[in-house]
C-alpha positions in Angstrom: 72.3 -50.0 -48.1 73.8 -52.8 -50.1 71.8 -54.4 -52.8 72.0 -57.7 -51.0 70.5 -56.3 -47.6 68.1 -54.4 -49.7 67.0 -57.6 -51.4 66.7 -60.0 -48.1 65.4 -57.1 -46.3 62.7 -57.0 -48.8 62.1 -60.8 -49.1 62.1 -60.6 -45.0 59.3 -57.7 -45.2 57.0 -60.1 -48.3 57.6 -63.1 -46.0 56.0 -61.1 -42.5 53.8 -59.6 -45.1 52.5 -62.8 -46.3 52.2 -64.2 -42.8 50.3 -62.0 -41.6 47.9 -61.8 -44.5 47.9 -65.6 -44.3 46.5 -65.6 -40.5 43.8 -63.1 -41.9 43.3 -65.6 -44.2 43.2 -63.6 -47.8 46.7 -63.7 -49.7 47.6 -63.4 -53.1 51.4 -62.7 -53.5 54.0 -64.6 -50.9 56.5 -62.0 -53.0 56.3 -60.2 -56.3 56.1 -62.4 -58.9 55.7 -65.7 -56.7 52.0 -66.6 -55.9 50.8 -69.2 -53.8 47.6 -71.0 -53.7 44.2 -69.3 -53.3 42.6 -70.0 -49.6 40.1 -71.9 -51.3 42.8 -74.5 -52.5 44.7 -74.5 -49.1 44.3 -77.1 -46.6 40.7 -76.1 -44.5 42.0 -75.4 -40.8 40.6 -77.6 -38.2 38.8 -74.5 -36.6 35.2 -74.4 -37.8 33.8 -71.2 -36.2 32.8 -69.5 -32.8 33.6 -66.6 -31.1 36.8 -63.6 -31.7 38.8 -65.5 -28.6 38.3 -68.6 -31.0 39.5 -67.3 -34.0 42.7 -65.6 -32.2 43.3 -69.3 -30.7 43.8 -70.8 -34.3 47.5 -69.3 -34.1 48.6 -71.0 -30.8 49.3 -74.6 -29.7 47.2 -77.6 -29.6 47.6 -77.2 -25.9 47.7 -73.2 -26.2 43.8 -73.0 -27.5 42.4 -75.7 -25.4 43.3 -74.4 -22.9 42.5 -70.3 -23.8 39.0 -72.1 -25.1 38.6 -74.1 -21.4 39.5 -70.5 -19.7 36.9 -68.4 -21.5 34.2 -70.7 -19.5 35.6 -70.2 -16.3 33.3 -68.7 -14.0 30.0 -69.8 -16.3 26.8 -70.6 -14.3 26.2 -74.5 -13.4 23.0 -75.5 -15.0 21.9 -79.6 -15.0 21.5 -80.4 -18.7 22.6 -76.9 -20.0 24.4 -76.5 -23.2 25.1 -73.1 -23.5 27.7 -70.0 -22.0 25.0 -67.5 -22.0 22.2 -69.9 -19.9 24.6 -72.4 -18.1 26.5 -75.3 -18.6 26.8 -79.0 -16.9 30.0 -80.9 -16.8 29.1 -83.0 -20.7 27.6 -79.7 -21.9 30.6 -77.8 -21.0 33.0 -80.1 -22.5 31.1 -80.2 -26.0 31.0 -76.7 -25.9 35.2 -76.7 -26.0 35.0 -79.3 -29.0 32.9 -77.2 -31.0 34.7 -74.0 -30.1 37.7 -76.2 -31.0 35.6 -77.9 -34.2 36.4 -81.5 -33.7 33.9 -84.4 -33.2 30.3 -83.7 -31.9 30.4 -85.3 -28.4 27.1 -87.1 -26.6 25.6 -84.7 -23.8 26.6 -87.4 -21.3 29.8 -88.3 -19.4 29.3 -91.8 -19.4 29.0 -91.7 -22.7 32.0 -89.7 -23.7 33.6 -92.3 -21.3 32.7 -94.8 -23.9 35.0 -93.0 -26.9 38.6 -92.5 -27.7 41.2 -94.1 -26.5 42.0 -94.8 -22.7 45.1 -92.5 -21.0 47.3 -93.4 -18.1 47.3 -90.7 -15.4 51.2 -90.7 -16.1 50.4 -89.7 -20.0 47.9 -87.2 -19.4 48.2 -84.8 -22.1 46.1 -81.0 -22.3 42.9 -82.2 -24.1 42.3 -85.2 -22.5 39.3 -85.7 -20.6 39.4 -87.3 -16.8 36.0 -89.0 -15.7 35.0 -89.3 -11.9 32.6 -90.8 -10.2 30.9 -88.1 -8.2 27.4 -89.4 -7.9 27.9 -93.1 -7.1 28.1 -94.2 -10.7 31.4 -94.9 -12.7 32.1 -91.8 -15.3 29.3 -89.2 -13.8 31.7 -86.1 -14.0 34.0 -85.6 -16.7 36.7 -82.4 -17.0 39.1 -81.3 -19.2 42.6 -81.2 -18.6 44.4 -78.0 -19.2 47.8 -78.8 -17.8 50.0 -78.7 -14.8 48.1 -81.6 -12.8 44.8 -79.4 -13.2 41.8 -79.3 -14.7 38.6 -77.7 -15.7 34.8 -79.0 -15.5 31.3 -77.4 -14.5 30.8 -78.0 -10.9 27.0 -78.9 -9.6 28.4 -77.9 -6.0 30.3 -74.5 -7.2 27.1 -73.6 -9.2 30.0 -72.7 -12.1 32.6 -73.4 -14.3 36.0 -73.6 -12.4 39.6 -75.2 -12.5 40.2 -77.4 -9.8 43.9 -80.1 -9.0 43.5 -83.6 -9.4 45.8 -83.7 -6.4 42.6 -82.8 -4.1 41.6 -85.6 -1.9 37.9 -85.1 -3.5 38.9 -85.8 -6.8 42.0 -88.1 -6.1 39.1 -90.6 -4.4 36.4 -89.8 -7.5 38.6 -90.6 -10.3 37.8 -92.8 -13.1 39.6 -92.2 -15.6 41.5 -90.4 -18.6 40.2 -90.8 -22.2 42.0 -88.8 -25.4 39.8 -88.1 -28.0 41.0 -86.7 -31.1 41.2 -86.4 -34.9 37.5 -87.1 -35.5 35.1 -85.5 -37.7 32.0 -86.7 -35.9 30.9 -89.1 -32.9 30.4 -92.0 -35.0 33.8 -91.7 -36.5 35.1 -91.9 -33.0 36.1 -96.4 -31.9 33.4 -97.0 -28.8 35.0 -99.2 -25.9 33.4 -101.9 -25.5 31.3 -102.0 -21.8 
């Protein structure tokens, strides 16, 4: 082989080499003689721990682990005030749940109150991530889901008795709607602009 293939082969082989020692998160050498910074100098990823399907999600798409995170719910029991996979989950529970799997702000256990934060969506801008607000129990913002994509989205249902993904082009949910808020980019609930009431 030619001393030019053998050399970009060989940078090609250091730069797959270095990705994939990157992902792991423990480099040293991008290629020999060329270092890069430590991990502890590196930019901190936005993903602040939780389970393997978490850490495997910090390689996809904004979109991508949202909705893998939304997914691993599906099929949790319904439980009213429950904040947890293993005992249950209600609608607010289940969406902090996906926040702190994605590690971004620390949301109120309360749809109305989540209803308060971010900024407000069109349903024509919906974007993965955003969370849509219905009012299923004759108050404004009682049910809030997250929307994964493709007109659909998914929430912990009180009358399913579980986590599912339902279409906001169901009649149901068509007449419940409230809403679309995005919130993003926050370190913590207080961080996050309120809306006025």
């Amino acid at each position: 082989m030619p001393a030019v293939q053998q050399t970009l082969l060989g940078r090609t082989l250091w730069c797959a080499v270095g990705t994939v020692l990157l992902v792991a998160g423990s480099w040293a050498q991008e290629a020999p003689g060329s270092t890069v910074p430590s991990p502890a100098a590196a930019a901190p990823l936005a993903y602040t721990g939780g389970t393997a399907s978490d850490v495997s999600a910090q390689a996809l798409s904004w979109d991508q682990r949202i909705t893998r995170i939304a997914n691993d719910f599906l099929g949790t029991r319904y439980r009213l005030g429950g904040i947890s996979q293993t005992t249950g989950l209600d609608c607010s529970g289940l969406i902090k749940q996906i926040w702190q799997r994605l590690g971004l702000v620390e949301l109120p256990h309360q749809a109305a109150s989540m209803a308060k934060l971010g900024t407000p969506v069109q349903l024509r801008d919906v974007q993965v991530g955003d969370l849509i607000f219905f009012n299923t129990t004759g108050k404004q913002n009682s049910h809030v889901g997250v929307y994964v994509g493709n007109g659909r989205f998914i929430h912990a249902s009180s009358v399913l008795k579980k986590v599912t993904e339902n279409s906001l082009s169901e009649s149901y949910y068509q007449k419940t709607f409230n809403g679309i808020r995005r919130i993003t980019g926050f370190g913590n609930a207080a961080d996050a602009p309120a809306v006025p009431e």
